[in-house]
C-alpha positions as CSV (number, residue, x, y, z in Angstrom):
1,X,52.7,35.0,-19.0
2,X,51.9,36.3,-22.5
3,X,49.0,38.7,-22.4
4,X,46.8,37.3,-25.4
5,X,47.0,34.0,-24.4
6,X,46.0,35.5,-20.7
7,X,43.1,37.4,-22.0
8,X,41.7,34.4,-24.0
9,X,42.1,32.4,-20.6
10,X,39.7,35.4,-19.1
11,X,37.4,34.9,-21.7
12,X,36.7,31.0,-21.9
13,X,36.6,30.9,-17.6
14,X,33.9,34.2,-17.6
15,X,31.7,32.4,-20.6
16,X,31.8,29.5,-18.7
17,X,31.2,30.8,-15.4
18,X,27.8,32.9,-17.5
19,X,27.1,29.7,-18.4
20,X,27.1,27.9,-15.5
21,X,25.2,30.7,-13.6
22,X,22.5,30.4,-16.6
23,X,22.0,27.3,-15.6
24,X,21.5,27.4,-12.4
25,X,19.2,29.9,-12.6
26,X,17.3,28.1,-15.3
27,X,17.0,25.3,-12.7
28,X,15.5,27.7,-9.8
29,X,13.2,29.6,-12.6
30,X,9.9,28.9,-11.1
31,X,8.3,29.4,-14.9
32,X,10.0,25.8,-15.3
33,X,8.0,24.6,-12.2
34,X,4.5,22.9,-13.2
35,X,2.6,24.2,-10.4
36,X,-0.1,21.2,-10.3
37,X,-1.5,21.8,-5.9
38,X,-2.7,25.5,-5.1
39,X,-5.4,24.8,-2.6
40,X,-8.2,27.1,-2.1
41,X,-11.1,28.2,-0.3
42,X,-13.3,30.7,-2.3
43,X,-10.2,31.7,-4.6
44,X,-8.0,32.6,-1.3
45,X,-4.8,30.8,-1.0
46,X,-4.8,28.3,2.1
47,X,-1.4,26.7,1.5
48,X,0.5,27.3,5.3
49,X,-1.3,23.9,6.7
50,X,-0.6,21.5,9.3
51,X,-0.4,17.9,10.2
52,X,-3.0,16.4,12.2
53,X,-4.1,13.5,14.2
54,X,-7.6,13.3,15.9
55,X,-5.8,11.3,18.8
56,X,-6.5,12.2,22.5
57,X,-4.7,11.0,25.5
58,X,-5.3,7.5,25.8
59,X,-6.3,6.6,22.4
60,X,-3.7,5.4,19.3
61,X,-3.9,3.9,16.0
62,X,-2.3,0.6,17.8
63,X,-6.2,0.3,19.6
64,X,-7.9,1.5,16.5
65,X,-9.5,4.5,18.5
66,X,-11.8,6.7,16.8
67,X,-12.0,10.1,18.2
68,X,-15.7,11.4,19.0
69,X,-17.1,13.9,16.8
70,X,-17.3,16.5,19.6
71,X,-13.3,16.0,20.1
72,X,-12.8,16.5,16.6
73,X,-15.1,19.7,16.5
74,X,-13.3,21.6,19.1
75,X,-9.6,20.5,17.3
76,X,-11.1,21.8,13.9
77,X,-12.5,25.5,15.8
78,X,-8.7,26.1,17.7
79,X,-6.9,25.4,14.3
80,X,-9.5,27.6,12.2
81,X,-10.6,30.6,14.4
82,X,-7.7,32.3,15.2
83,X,-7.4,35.6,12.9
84,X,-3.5,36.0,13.1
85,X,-2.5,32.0,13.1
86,X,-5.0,29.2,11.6
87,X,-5.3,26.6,9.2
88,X,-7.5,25.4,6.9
89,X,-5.1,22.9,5.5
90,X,-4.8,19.7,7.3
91,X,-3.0,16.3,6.7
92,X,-4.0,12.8,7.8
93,X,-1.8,9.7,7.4
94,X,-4.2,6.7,6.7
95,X,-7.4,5.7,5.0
96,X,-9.1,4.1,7.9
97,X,-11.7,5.1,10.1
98,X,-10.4,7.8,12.6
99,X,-9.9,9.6,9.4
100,X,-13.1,9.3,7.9
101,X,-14.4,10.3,11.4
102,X,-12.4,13.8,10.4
103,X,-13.8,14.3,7.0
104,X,-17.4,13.1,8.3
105,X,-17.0,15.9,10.8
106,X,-15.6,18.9,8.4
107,X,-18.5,17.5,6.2
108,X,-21.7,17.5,8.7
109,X,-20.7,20.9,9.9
110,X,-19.4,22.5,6.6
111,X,-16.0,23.1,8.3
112,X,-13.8,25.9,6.0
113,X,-11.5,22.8,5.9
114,X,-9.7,20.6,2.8
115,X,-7.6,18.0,3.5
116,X,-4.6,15.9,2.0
117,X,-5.6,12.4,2.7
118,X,-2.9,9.4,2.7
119,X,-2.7,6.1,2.6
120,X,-0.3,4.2,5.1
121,X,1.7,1.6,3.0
122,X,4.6,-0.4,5.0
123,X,7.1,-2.8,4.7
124,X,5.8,-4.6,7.7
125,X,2.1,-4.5,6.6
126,X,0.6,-7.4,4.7
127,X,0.3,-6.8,0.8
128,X,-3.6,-7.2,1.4
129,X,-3.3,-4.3,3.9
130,X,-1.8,-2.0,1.7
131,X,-3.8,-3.0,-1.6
132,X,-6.5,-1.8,1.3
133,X,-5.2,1.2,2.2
134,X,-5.1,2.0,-1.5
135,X,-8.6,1.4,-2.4
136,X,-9.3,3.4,0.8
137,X,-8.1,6.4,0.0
138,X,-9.7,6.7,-3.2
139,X,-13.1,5.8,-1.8
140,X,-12.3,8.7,0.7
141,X,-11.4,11.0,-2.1
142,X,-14.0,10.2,-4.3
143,X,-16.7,10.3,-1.7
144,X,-15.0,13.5,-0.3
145,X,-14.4,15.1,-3.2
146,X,-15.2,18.7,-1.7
147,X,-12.7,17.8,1.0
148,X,-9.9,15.6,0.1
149,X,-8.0,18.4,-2.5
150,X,-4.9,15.4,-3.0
151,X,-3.8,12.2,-1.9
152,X,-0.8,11.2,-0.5
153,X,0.6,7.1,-1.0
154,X,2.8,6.6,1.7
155,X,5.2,8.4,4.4
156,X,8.8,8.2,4.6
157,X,8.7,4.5,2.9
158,X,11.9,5.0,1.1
159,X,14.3,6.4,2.7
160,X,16.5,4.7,3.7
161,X,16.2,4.8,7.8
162,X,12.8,4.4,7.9
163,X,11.4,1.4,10.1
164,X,9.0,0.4,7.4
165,X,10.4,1.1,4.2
166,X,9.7,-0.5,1.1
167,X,12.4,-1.9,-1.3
168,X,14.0,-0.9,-4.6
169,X,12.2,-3.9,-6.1
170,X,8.9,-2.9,-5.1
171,X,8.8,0.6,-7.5
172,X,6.8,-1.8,-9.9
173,X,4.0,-2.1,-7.3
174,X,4.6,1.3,-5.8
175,X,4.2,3.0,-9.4
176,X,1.4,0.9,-10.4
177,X,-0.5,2.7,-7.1
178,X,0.4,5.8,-8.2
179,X,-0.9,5.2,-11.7
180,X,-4.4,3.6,-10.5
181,X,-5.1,6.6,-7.7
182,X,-4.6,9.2,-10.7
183,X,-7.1,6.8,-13.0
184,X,-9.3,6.9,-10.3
185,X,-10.0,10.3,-8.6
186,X,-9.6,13.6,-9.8
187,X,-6.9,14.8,-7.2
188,X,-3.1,15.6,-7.0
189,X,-1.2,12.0,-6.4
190,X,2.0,12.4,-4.2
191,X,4.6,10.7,-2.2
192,X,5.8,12.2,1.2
193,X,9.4,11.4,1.8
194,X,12.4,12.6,3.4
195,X,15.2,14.4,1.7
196,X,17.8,12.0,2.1
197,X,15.9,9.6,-0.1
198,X,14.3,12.8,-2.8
199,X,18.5,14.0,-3.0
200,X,19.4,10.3,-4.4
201,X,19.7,9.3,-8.0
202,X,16.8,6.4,-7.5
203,X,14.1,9.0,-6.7
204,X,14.1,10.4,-10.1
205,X,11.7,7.4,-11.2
206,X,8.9,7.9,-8.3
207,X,9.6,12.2,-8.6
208,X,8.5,11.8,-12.9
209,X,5.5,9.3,-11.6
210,X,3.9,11.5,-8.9
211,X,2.2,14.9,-9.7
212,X,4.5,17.2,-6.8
213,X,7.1,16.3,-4.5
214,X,6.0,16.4,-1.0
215,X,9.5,16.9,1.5
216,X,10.1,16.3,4.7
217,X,13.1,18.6,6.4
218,X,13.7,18.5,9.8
219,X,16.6,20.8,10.9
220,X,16.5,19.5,14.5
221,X,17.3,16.0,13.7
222,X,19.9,16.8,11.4
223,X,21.9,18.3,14.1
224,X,21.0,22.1,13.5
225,X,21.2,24.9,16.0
226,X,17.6,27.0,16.1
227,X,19.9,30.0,14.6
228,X,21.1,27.8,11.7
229,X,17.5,25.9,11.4
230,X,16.0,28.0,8.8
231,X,19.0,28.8,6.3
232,X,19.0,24.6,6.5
233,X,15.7,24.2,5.9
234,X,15.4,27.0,2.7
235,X,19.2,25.2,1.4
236,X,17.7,21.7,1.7
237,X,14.3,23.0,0.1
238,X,16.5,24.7,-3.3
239,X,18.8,21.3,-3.4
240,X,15.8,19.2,-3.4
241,X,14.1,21.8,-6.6
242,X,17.4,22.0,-8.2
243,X,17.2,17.6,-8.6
244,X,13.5,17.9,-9.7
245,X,13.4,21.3,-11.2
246,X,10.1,21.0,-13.0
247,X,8.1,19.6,-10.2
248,X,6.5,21.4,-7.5
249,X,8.2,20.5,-3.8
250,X,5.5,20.9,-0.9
251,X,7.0,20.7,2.9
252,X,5.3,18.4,3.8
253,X,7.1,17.9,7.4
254,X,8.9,20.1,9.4
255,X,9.2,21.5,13.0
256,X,11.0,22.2,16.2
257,X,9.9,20.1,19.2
258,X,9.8,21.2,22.7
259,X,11.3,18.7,24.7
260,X,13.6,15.7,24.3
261,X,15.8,13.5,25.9
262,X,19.1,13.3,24.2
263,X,20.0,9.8,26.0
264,X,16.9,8.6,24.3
265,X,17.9,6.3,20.9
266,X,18.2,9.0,17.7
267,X,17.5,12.3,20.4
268,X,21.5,12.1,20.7
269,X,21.3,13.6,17.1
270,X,19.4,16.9,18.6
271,X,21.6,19.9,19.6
272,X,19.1,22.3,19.2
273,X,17.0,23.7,22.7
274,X,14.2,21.8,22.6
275,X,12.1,24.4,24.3
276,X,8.5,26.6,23.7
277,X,10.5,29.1,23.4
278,X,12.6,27.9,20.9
279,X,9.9,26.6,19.0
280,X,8.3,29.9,18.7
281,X,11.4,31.3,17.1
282,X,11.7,28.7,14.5
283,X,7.6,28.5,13.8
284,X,7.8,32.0,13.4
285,X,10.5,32.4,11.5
286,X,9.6,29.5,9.1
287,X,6.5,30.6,8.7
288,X,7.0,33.4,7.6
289,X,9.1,32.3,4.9
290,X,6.3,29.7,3.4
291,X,4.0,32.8,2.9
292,X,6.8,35.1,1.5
293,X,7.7,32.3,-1.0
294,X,4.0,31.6,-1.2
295,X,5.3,27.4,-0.1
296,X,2.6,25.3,0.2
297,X,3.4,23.3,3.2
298,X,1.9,20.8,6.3
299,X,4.0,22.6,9.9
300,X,4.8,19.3,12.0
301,X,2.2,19.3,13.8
302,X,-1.1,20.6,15.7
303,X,-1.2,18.7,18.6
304,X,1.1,16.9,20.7
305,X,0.5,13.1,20.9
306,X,1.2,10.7,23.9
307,X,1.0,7.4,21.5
308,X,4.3,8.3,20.0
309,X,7.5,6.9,20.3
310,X,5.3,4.1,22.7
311,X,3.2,5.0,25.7
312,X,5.5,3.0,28.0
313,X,8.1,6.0,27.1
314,X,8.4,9.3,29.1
315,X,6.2,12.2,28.5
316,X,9.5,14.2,27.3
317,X,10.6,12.0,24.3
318,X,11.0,14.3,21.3
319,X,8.2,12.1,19.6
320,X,5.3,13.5,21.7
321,X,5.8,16.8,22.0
322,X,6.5,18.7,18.3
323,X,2.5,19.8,18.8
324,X,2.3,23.7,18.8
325,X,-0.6,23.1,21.3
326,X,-0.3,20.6,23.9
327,X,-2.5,17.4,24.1
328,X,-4.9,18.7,26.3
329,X,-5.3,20.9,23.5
330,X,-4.2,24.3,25.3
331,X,-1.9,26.1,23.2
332,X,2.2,26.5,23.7
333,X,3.7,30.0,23.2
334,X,4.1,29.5,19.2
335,X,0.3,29.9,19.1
336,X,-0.4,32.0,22.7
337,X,-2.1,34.9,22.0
C-alpha cells in the first residue's frame, strides 16, 4: 500500500470517527435536555419516589374499595419518617375515588407529600369511561393543586404486549387528551410506557406531544441476572434519551420482586432470584444511582398487593409481591432498619 493514499485513509476514518463521537455526545448533553418536572418540597429535591396503592388485603379496584383514612395515614408515616430511606413522591394510577381518599388524606393532615396523579385509559374500557377518567384527573389536579405536581394519561397502553392497549389509530384521540389536560391545569402532562414501545419509530409522535417521558424498565422480566440488572437498566435508560434527546425520561417503573413462580404464564421469563435479599441488592444499588444522576423516578412499589395477578392466584406470583414492605405493611430487608 502507498503511504499517502494510507495516511489520507487515516484521516477521513479519524474525522469521521470525531464526528461520530460528537454526536453522540451531543445526544447525551443534558444542556439539550428541557428539564420541564423537578419536584420539590421547600426548594429540596424529592425526586427518588415510589408507586403506591392504598389497597389492603381484601380490598381491589375490581370491588371499588376505598381504603379508610386511618389506613392511608399510617402508609403515608412508614414511607415519610424514615431519616435514611423515605419518600415524598408517590404515584397513583386512576382518577377515582381511592385516589382522592389519598390526596384528601395528605390534604387534611398537611402530609410533606406531592403526588403524580394518572388517569387509567384502556382498550377494554368504554370511550365514556376514559373521556371520564380524563375529566377526572384534571378535577383532581385542579382541586389539588398543592398536591398533584403532574399528571400522568395512561399506563403501558401502547406497547405492544400490554392487555389493554390502545391502537395506532387512536393517537388522534390520545393526543387530543394530552392537548386538553395541558389547556386545563397547570401541571407536567405525561405518558407512562414501557421501553419496547418509547425505542420504536411510532413513539416519536406521542414523545414531541407529552412534556417528559415517563419509562418503565424492568430488568427482571427481561431475563436479567441481579448482577447484570443495573448496567441494563442505566443502558436501556441512555437508549431511550439517545431516541428523545431533548426530552426529560422519568423511571417511572422499575424493581426486583421477591418471589415468583417460574411455571406461572410470563414468570418463565424471570432468571433472576427472586428473593429479599436479592431485592435489597438491586434497590440499593439502583438507588443509588437515581440520586447520583439526580433521576427523578417512581421505585416499583411500596407495598405488596394481594389483588394482583387475581386473588384466586397464589400468594407467591411475581405480581404481589415487588412491595419493599409487605402487605401487612411490615417492612422487607430493602427497608429494615
Amino acid at each position: 500500500m502507498k503511504l499517502l493514499p494510507f495516511i489520507t485513509m487515516i484521516l477521513v476514518l479519524t474525522s469521521f470517527n470525531f464526528q461520530v463521537s460528537s454526536m453522540t455526545k451531543k445526544i447525551h448533553d443534558p444542556s439539550n435536555i428541557k428539564t420541564v418536572f423537578k419536584p420539590t418540597i421547600d426548594d429540596k429535591w424529592i425526586g427518588i419516589g415510589i408507586s403506591y396503592g392504598s389497597y389492603r388485603d381484601g380490598e381491589s379496584p375490581g370491588k371499588n374499595s376505598v381504603s379508610t383514612e386511618e389506613d392511608i395515614l399510617q402508609d403515608m408515616m412508614l414511607l415519610t419518617t424514615d431519616s435514611d430511606v423515605s419518600w415524598n413522591l408517590i404515584r397513583m394510577y386512576a382518577a377515582d375515588p381511592a385516589s382522592e381518599q389519598v390526596l384528601k388524606t395528605i390534604k387534611k393532615h398537611n402530609l410533606p407529600v406531592k403526588v403524580m396523579q394518572g388517569a387509567w385509559l384502556s382498550s377494554t374500557q368504554t370511550n365514556e369511561k376514559n373521556e371520564q377518567q380524563i375529566s377526572e384527573v384534571i378535577r383532581l389536579a385542579n382541586e389539588y393543586k398543592d398536591i398533584v405536581v403532574t399528571v400522568n394519561l395512561g399506563n403501558e397502553i401502547f406497547v405492544d404486549w400490554s392487555a389493554h392497549k390502545l391502537a395506532i389509530s387512536d393517537y388522534p384521540k390520545y393526543l387530543a387528551w394530552v392537548k386538553r389536560v395541558q389547556t386545563e391545569t397547570e401541571v407536567p402532562v405525561t405518558l407512562a410506557d414501557d421501553y419496547n414501545f418509547w425505542n420504536k419509530p411510532w413513539s416519536q409522535e406521542i414523545a414531541q406531544a407529552v412534556d417528559y417521558i415517563v419509562l418503565h424498565a424492568y430488568a427482571m422480566w427481561n431475563s436479567q441476572t441481579l448482577q447484570n440488572a443495573l448496567p441494563w437498566t442505566e443502558k436501556t435508560f441512555h437508549d431511550i434519551q439517545a431516541l428523545h434527546p431533548t426530552k426529560q425520561i422519568v423511571l417511572g417503573e422499575s424493581g426486583w420482586a421477591t418471589s415468583a413462580i417460574t411455571s406461572n404464564g410470563d414468570e418463565s421469563l424471570i432468571i433472576g432470584e427472586a428473593s429479599e435479599k436479592a431485592q435489597k441488592v438491586f434497590f440499593d444499588a439502583y438507588r443509588q444511582w437515581l440520586v447520583d444522576n439526580r433521576v427523578v423516578s417512581y421505585y416499583f412499589e411500596a407495598f405488596d398487593e394481594k389483588w394482583k395477578g387475581g386473588e384466586d392466584k397464589p400468594d407467591g406470583i411475581a405480581e404481589k409481591n415487588w412491595g419493599v414492605f409487605r402487605s401487612d405493611r411490615t417492612p422487607k430487608m430493602a427497608v429494615e432498619e
